[in-house]
Each structure stands twice: as C-alpha cells, then as structure tokens.
N, C-alpha and C positions, 0 to 999 in steps of 0.2 A: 574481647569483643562483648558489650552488652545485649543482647537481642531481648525481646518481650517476649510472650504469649502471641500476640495479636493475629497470628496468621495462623489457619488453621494449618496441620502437616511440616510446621515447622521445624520438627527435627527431620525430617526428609531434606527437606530445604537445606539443612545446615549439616546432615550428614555429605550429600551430593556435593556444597559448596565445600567441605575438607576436602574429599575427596581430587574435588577437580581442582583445588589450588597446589596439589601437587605433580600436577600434569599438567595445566594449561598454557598456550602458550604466553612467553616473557613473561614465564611466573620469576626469572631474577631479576627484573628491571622495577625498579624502588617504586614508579610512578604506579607504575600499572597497577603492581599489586596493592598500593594504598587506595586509586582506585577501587577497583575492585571489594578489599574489604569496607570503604565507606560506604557504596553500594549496595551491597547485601547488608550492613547496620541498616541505614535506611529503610527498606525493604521490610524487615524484619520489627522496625519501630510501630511504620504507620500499617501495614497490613494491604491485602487486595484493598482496593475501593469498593463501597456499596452506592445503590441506590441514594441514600441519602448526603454523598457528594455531589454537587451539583455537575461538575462536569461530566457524573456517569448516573444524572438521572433518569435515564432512559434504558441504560444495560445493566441487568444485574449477571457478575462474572461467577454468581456460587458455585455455576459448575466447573468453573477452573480453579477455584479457592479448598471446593472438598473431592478433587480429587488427587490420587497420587500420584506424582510423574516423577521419573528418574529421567537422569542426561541416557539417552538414544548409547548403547554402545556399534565405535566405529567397525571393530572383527566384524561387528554380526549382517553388513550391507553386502546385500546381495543383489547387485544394479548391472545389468551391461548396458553397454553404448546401445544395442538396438531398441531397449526398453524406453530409452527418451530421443528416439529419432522424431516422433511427432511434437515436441517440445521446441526442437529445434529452432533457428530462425536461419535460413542459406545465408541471408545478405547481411548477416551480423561479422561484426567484426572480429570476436572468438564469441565462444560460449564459456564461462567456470559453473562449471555443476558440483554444487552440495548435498549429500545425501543427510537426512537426519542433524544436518548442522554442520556435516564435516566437508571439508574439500575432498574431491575423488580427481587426481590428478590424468589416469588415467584413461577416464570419461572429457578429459577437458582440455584436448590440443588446442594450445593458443597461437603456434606458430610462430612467424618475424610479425613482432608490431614495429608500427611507423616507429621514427627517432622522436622523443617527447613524451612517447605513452609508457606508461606502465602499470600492466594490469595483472595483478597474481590475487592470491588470497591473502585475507588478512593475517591470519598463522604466518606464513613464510613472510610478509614485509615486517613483520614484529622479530622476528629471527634473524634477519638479513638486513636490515636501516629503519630499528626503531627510532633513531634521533628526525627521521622523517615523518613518522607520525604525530610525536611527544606534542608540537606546537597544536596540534584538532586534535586529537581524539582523547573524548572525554569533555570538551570544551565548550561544550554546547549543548548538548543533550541533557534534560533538566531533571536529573534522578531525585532532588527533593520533592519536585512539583509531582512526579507521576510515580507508581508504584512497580508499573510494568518496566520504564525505562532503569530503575537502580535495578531492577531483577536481573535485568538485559544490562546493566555495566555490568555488577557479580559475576555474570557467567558469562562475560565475553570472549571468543574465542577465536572464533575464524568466520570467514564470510568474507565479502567482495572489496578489493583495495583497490581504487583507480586514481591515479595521479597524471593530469595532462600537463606539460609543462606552456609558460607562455608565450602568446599566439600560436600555438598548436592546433589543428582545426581537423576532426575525427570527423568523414565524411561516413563511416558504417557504424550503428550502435555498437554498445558494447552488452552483451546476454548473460545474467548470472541469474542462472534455474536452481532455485531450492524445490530437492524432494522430499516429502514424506512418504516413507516405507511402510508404515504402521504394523499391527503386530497385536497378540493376545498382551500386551503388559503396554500399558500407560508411557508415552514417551514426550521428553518437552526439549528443543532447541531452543538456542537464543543468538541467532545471526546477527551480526554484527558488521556493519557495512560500513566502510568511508571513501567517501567520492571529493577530490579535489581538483577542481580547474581553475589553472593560475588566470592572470588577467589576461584580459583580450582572447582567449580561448574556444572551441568551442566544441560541444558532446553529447550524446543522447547516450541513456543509460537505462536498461529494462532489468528488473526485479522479477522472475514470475514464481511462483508458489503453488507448487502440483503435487498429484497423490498417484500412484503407483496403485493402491489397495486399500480397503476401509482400515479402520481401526481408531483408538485414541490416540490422538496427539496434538500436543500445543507447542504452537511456534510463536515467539516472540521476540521478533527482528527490531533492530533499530540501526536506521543510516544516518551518517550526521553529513551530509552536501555543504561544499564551499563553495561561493562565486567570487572569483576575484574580480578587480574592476574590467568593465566590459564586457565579459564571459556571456556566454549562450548556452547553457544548459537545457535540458530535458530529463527528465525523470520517469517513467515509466513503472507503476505499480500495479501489475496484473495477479489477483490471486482468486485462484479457480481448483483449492484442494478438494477433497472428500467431507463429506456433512457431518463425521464423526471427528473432525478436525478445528480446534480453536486457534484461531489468529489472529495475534495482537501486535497493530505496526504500527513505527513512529518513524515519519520523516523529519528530518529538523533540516532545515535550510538556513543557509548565514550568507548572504548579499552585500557585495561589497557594492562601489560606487558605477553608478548605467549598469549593472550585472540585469543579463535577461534570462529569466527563470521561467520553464514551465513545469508544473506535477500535474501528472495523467493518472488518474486512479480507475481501474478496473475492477469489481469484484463481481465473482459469479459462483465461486463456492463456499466451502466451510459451512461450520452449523454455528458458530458464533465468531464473527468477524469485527473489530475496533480499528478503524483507520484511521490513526491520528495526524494531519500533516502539517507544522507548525515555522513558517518562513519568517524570517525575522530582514524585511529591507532596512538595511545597518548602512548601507553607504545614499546621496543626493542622486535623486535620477533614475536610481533603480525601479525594474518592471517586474510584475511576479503572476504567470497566471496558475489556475488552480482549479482544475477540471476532470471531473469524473462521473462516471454514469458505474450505477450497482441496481446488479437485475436479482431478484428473490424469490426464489418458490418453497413449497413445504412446509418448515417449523424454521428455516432461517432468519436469523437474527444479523443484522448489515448495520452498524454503528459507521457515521463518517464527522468526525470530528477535526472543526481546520479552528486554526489559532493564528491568525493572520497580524504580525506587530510592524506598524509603521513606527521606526524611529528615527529617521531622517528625512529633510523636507523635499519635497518633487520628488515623488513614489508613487507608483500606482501598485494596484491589486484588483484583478478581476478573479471572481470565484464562479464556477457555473457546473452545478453539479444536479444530476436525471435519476430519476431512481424510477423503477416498474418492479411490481409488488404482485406474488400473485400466492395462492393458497392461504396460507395460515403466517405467511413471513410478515417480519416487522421492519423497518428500514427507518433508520436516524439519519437526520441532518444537522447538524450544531456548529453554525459557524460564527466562529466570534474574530471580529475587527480591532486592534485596539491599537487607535490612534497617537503618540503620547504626544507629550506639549513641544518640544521641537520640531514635528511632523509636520509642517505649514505645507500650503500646496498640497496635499495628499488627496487623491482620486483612488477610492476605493467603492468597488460594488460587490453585492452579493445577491446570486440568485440562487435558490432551488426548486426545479419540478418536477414533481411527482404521479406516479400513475397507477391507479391502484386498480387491479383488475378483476379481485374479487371482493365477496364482502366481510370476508377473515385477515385479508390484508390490513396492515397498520403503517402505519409513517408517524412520526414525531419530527417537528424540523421547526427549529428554532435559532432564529436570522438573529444575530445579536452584534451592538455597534458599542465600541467606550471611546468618547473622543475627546479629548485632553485639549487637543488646538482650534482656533479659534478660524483659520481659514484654510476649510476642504471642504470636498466632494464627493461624500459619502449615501451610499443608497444600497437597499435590501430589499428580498423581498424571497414571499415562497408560495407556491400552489402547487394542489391536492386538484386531482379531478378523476374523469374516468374514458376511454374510448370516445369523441367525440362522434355522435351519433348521425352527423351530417356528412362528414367526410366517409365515413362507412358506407350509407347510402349513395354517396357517388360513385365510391369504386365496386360496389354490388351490380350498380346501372349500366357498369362497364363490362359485365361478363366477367367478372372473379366471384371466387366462392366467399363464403360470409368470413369463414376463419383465416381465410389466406388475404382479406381483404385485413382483419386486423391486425395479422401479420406485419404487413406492408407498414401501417402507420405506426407501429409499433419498432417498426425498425427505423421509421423517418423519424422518430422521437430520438432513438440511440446514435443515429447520426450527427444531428447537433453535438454530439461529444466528439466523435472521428474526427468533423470537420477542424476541430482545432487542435488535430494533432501534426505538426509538418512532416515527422520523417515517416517517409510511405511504407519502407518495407514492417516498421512496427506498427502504422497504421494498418496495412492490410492483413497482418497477422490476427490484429485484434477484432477486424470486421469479421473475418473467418469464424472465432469463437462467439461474438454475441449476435450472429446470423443463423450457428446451431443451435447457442442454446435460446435464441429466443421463439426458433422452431420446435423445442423441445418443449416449450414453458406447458400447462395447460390452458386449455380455453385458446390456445393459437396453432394449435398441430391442425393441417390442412386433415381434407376427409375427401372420401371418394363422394362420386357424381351417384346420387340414389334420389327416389321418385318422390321426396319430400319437399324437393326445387332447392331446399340449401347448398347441398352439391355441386347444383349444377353452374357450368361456366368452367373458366380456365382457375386449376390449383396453384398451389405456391409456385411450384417446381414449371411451367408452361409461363407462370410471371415472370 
C-alpha cells in the first residue's frame, strides 16, 4: 500500500489501521477487505480537508487533524443499563446501544421483531449473511470525494444493520444510541450504519450521539440508506455529545422510484460538529425532505452541509433548516442543489433561518443551485436576523417576564422543525431536549420577580 505524508499523525493512523485489520469484523471476506484497504489509500493520499477546499470553507478540522486518537479499546467500557435509561425511547421498537463504536449486546434487548425486520449490528450481519450486505455496502458512500468517509470505510466495523423486507410497514421506530465514554487518552470511532427498505416499505430510524463524561473523542459515523420504490422512510439524526467531543456525520441516501424520504437533523452538542446529508433521487417520482434545526452556545462550531442530486425527472426536494446561535458559537449552512440534465420536472427549494442572539455569534450559509435542465422549479433562500422586537413587546403586555417572553418565541422558531416531523414518540422525545436546552441557552433562563419591573409577571415555568 502506497500512503503519502499528507496527513498529519499518519503513522498512528496506519499503526491503528494494521492493527484492526486483524481483528475487524469479515476481515476474510475478499470485498471488504479491498474495501477497506482502498479507503484508508484514499484517506491517507489526499489528507483532512482545509479551509481552502471549498466544501469546508467555512470549518477548519485542525483540531482533529493534529490530534492523536487511537480506536476506543472495547475491555475498558464500563456502561450499565441504568446509565442510559434517560436516553431511552419507551415507544421504540428496540433500542442497539454502542459504546465507543462497539455493540454492547447486553445493554440492547431487542426481543421478537415483527416477520420482515431484521435489526442486529453491523459486526454480527457481516458474520452471519454477508452475501446480504455485499450488493449496498460500500456502494454509495463517496470515499474519493470526502476524507472523513474513506477514514469511515478503513475502519468500518460495527454499528446499526436494518433490513425491512417488502411491503413491511414498522409502526415503532427503531433506537440506535451511540455513547461516548471519554477518558484521559484521545479516542475516535467510526460507526458504520446501513439501513435498507425494500419497496413499498415503511420505517423510521433515530441515530442519537450522547456522552456519559467530558473528555477527547472523535466520532465519525457514516450511514448509507436505501429506498426501494415506494418506501417511506424517516431518518432521525440527534447528536447532543459533550463539547470536548468531535462529530463528523455523513448520511448518504439512494431513492429509488415514488421513494418517500425524510432527514431530521438535531444538533445541540459537541464542540465541533459536520453534518453532512447527501440524498441522491435516482428513481421518477421520488420526494426527499431535509430538515433540521442546530441550537449553539459557547465556542461551538455546528457545520450543516446537504448535497441534494436530482437525477431523475418528477423529483422533489425541500430543504428547511433553523439554526439559534448564541455566545461565541459559529453555525454553517451550505446547501447545494444539483440538478443534472435528465432531471426535467424537478421542484427543488431551499431555505435557511437563522437566529443570532448575541453579538459573538456567527452563521455563514450559503444557498447554492447547479442546474443542468432546462425545465424545473428551483428556489433558495437564507436570513439572518435577531429576536423580533415587536412580538416581544406583545407577550411582555401580556404579563410574562422579558426572558421567558424570548423564550417562548424562540421556541416557536424550533417548532417549525418539530412540525415536520410525523412520528410523535420521536417527535416528543426531541421537543423534551430542545425545550431544555433552549431553557438552558443564555440570555433566555427565566429570573425571578425583583423591583426592577423585568421580573415581574408570569415565568417560563407559570407559561
């Protein structure tokens, strides 16, 4: 194998990567492992990205480029079941919890599933019917174009395996919680997801990404999603680690014909986060929406980067993504459209809006359209603004306090994302967490009733 210089810590990298290729799982299966080592080639050729690639003009990753991370060892997880009771979801259909990258089998009763599902980790479907995998995985996910994703083929390992069979119709999500344990020494995962709904199908799927304790760690998951024709998917990406924790995620989506796709993107922690979500509608007829709201406080960095490909004609694509910005956090929006010359009929929009609530706060967001065909219906747009000063005044006149009043519309701003989530038990999950933290943010924690008149009237908690 030829590798370069180009990445800094690169004998870590290629120490780690000997290492786990004699351990990892279907290291005998011919695919994988050519996989695999062209991916880490890759990887190792062109290096992190910098600023001066256009698709990461706005992030610079040096703190994950000059630092050391080795693969998370599985002896050393120390997790019991009562540690992620509040992670939970009751009305999910199992839960598989990953510690550090690994499966913890028993953290994760899955019980009888319905006849059609089959949901284990990716380790044990590679062990038990790789000839099920061989035809997706790897097939989609684009390790030349991105640096993160060969990293993330190289060290594939284990993470979430969902297979619906056709017309099979999953009325309860399905829950796969990744934790970060962190720790005095440097640790990186690279989860590795595949989700397959045959045609006419239909399933909702949540990702969440949580911390236990501070420490360094980088996670860098990638899912590759199939939509066979007709399907109805859901996607749910909630990640809410600790601020000492980097997370870099790639959804790839592949749509067959009327496939109806939605990606839910959540983000509310980490200290540097890249959301990459990149749907490609490949069959006529196909719908793809593509929605997410990311709230920032402190020194966070919230990168949300969607890659939206119309390649077949009569496609839609709505994108509609919120972001609230408050201390010293920066928050990216970069969505790009790209239409090609078969695409006729294609209705595609993009919005984003943004809310910046102090004057250290930053957003960069940049609506981008390439359109190859000569008849569609393409539209973008994005704004920046701040607390709207009149709607404040109304609900002050109404007897709330000044910060429970911004509160309020600060929460009717993250609504607009809820609203277009259908299944309720994940939606209500999610209103619970951006209802805390956006109680928690600064500049919107309610205050007691004191003789200055701010106070006074009815607080958050009385609303």
């Amino acid at each position: 194998m030829n590798v370069s210089t180009t990445v800094p810590q690169l004998d870590t990298y290629l120490d780690s990567f000997t290492a786990f290729q004699k351990t990892a799982a279907g290291r005998d299966l011919d695919w994988l492992k050519k996989l695999r080592e062209e991916a880490f080639a890759r990887f190792a050729e062109v290096g992190f990205p910098t600023t001066h690639d256009e698709d990461w003009r706005f992030t610079n990753v040096a703190p994950i480029a000059r630092t050391t991370f080795k693969l998370a060892d599985p002896a050393a997880q120390k997790v019991s079941f009562d540690d992620l009771a509040a992670y939970r979801i009751p009305e999910a259909l199992c839960s598989l919890i990953f510690v550090d990258g690994y499966f913890v089998p028993e953290l994760s009763p899955v019980g009888t599933l319905p006849k059609g599902v089959e949901v284990k980790s990716l380790a044990a479907a590679l062990k038990l019917n790789p000839s099920a995998l061989e035809p997706h995985f790897g097939h989609y996910l684009d390790t030349q174009r991105d640096a993160f994703a060969a990293l993330n083929a190289a060290f594939a390992n284990d993470g979430g395996y969902v297979h619906i069979k056709k017309g099979v119709v999953v009325e309860q999500p399905i829950h796969l919680i990744f934790v970060s344990t962190g720790g005095a020494t440097p640790t990186m995962s690279h989860p590795r997801n595949l989700i397959v709904a045959e045609d006419e199908s239909q399933v909702a799927v949540i990702e969440e990404y949580v911390s236990l304790s501070g420490g360094v760690a980088f996670s860098n998951t990638a899912t590759e999603m199939v939509a066979g024709e007709s399907a109805v998917v859901s996607h749910y990406m909630l990640e809410r680690e600790h601020p000492d924790v980097f997370n870099i995620s790639t959804l790839r989506i592949q749509q067959a014909r009327s496939a109806n796709v939605a990606s839910h993107s959540i983000l509310l922690g980490g200290g540097l986060v890249r959301n990459n979500v990149h749907p490609v509608l490949n069959g006529e007829g196909g719908n793809c929406l593509i929605n997410g709201l990311f709230l920032g406080d402190g020194t966070q960095h919230l990168d949300n980067y969607m890659l939206v490909e119309h390649a077949q004609p009569h496609c839609e694509s709505h994108q509609f993504y919120n972001g609230i910005l408050d201390g010293k956090a920066h928050g990216v929006f970069h969505g790009r459209i790209i239409v090609h010359k078969d695409a006729q009929k294609t209705d595609a929009k993009q919005t984003n809006r943004n809310l910046l609530l102090s004057d250290d706060a930053q957003i960069d967001t940049k609506p981008q359209l390439e359109i190859y065909a000569d008849d569609v219906k393409c539209t973008h747009g994005a704004t920046i603004g701040q607390i709207e000063e009149n709607a404040l005044f109304y609900l002050r006149s109404r007897g709330i306090d000044e910060r429970s009043a911004r509160k309020l519309l600060l929460l009717a701003f993250a609504n607009e994302c809820l609203d277009r989530m259908r299944e309720e038990p994940v939606r209500n999950h999610i209103e619970g967490l951006i209802n805390s933290h956006l109680f928690a943010m600064a500049h919107t924690q309610p205050i007691a009733a004191s003789g200055d008149g701010e106070g006074k009237g009815r607080n958050w908690e009385e609303v």
